[in-house]
C-alpha positions as CSV (number, residue, x, y, z in Angstrom):
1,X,38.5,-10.7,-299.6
2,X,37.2,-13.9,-297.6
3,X,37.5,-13.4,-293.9
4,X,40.5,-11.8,-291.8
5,X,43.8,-13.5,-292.1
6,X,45.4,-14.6,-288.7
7,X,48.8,-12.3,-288.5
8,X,51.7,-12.2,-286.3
9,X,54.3,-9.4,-285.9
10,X,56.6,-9.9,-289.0
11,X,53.5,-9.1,-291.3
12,X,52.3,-6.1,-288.9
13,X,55.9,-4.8,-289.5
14,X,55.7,-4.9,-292.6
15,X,52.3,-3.1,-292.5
16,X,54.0,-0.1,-290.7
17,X,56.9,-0.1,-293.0
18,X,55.1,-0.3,-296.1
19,X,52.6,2.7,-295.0
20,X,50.0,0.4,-296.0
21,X,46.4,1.0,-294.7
22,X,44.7,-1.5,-293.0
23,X,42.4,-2.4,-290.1
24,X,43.9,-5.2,-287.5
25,X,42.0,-6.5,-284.7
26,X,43.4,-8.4,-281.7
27,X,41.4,-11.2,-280.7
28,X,41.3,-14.5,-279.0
29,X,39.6,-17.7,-279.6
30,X,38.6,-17.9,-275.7
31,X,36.9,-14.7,-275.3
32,X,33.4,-14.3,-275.5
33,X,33.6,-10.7,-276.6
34,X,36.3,-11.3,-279.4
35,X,33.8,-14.1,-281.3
36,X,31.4,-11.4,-281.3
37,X,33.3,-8.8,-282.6
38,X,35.2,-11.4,-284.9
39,X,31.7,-11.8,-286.8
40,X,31.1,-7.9,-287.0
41,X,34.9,-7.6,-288.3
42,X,34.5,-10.4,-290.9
43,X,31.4,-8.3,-292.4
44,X,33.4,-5.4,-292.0
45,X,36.4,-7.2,-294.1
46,X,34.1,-8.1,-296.7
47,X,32.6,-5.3,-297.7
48,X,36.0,-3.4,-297.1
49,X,38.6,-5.6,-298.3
50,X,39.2,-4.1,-301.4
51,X,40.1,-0.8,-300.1
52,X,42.4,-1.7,-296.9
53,X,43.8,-4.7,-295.4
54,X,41.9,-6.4,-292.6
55,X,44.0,-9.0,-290.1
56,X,43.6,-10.7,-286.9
57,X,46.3,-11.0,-284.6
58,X,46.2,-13.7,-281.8
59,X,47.7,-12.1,-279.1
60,X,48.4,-15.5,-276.8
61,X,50.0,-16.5,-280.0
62,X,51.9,-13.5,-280.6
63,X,52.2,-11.6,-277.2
64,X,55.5,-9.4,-278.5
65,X,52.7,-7.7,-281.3
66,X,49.8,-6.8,-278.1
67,X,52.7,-5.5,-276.2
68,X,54.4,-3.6,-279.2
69,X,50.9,-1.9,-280.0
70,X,49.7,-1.0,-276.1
71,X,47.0,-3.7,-276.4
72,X,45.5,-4.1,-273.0
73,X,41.9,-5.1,-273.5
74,X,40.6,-7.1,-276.6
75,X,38.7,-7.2,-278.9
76,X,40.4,-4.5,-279.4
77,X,40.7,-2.8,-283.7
78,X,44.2,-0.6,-284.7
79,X,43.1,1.5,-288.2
80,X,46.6,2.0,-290.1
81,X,47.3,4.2,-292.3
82,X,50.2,5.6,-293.9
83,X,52.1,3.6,-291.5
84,X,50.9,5.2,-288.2
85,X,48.0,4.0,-286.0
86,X,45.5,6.4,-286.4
87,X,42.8,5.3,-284.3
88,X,41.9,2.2,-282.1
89,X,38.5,0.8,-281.3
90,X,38.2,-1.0,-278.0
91,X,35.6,-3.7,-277.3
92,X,32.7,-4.8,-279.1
93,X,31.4,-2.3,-282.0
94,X,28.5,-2.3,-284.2
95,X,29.8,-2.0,-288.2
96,X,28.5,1.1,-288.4
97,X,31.2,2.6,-285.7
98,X,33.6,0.7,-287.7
99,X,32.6,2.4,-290.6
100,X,32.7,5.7,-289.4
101,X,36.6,5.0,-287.6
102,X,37.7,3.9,-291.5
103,X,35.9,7.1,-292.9
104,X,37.6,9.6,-290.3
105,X,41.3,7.9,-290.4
106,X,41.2,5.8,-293.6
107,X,39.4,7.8,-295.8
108,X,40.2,11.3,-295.1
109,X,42.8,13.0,-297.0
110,X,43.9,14.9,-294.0
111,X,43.9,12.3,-291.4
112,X,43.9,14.1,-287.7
113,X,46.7,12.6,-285.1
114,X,44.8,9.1,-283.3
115,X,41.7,8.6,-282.0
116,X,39.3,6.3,-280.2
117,X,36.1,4.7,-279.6
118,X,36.0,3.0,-276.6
């Protein structure tokens, strides 16, 4: 997989519906934190891809999405799985956190109710 694709709500839907897994992060082009994080989430995607799907979701561009999912500070990364959020990661995180947040609720076959890393 090349680097995140940019999302909006209908796709995220589906997401949830489908039970798919997948890692989304809410970011903004303005925000010196989000182009940090966007690089350690396009590694991330890379090496990942193949096992879960990674978006981005713009959330001055889709504002009903950030709302929908509680999104109050950004960067901020929702892991999905089996169509719940099991865990968010707020802020900028080295790979290796995001790593360990896809091991815990991505990986696990018995995924514990949400968690965070803020």
């Amino acid at each position: 997989m090349d680097d995140p694709r940019l999302i909006h709500a209908d796709t995220l839907d589906r997401i949830f519906a489908e039970k798919a897994s997948a890692a989304v992060m809410f970011s903004s082009d303005w925000s010196a934190p989000c182009a940090q994080m966007a690089e350690i989430f396009g590694i991330f995607s890379e090496f990942y891809g193949d096992e879960l799907q990674c978006f981005v979701i713009d959330p001055d561009q889709d504002a009903l999405s950030a709302v929908a999912n509680n999104i109050q500070t950004i960067p901020t990364v929702l892991f999905i799985r089996d169509g719940k959020e099991r865990a968010r990661c707020i802020g900028v995180r080295e790979i290796n956190v995001l790593e360990r947040m896809k091991e815990k609720y991505i990986d696990a076959a018995e995924c514990a109710e949400g968690g965070s890393e803020k």
